[in-house]
N, C-alpha and C positions, 0 to 999 in steps of 0.2 A: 278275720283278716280282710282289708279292706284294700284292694287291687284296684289302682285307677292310672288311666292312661297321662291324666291333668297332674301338674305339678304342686296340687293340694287336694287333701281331702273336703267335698260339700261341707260345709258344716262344722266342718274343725280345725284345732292349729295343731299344728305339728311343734313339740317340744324337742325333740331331735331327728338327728340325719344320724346314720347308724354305718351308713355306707353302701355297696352295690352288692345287691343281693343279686345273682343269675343262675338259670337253669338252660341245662341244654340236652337236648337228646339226639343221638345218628340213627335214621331213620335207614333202609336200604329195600327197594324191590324184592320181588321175586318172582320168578320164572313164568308161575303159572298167572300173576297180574298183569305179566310185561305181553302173554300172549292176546291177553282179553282184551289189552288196552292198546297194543300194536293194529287190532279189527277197530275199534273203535276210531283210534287217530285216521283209518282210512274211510270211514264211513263219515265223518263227522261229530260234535257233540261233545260232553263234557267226560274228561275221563275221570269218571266217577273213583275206582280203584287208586289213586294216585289221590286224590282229593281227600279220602278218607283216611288215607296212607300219611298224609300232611294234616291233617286235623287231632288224628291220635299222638302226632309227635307236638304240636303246639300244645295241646291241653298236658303232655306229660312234661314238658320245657316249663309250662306256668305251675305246676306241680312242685317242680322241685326247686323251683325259685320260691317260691311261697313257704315251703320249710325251711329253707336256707335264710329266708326274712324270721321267720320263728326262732329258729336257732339262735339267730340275730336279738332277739327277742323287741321285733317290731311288731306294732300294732296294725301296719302301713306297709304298702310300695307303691311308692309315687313317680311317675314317667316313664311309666313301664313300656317296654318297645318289644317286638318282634324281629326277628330276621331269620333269613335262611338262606342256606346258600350249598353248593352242591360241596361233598367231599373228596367222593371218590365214586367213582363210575358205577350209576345205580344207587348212592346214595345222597341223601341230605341231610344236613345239620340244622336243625332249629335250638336257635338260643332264645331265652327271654332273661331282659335283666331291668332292673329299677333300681331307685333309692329305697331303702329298707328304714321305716321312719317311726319313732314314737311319738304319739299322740297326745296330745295336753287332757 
């Protein structure tokens, strides 16, 4: 499966558009990260804990967009986008969505 940000694949054409394939996942803190990382916001520096907190929610967001292109049964997702955005207090929501495309 072929994930790209460009509104085509290198090298290939696209024989159809299948539709908007997206994935999203609701991430949320927890206690013991909000304390490591409440020291940290006061000392300086990257908050490590939260960075990896949003890394594991993006790779799980392109995960199940990427099935849901499968299911679709494209070869492709072309324009694929990020966003996040907060939900509820402590948490976030990262969605990922694209055009879900077959391949010539």
């Amino acid at each position: 499966m072929e994930i790209v940000t460009t509104d085509t694949v290198a090298g290939e054409d696209i024989e159809e558009s299948l539709g908007i394939a997206r994935g999203n996942t609701v991430e949320a803190r927890n206690v013991g990260r909000d304390i490591t990382q409440s020291i940290r916001n006061l000392t300086g520096g990257e908050l490590k804990g939260y960075s990896e907190l949003l890394t594991k929610a993006r790779n799980e967001a392109l995960s199940r967009m990427e099935s849901e292109a499968e299911s679709m049964g494209a070869d492709a997702v072309v324009n694929v986008r990020l966003e996040t955005s907060g939900i509820v207090d402590g948490g976030a929501e990262v969605i990922a969505y694209g055009t879900a495309v077959r391949l010539k």
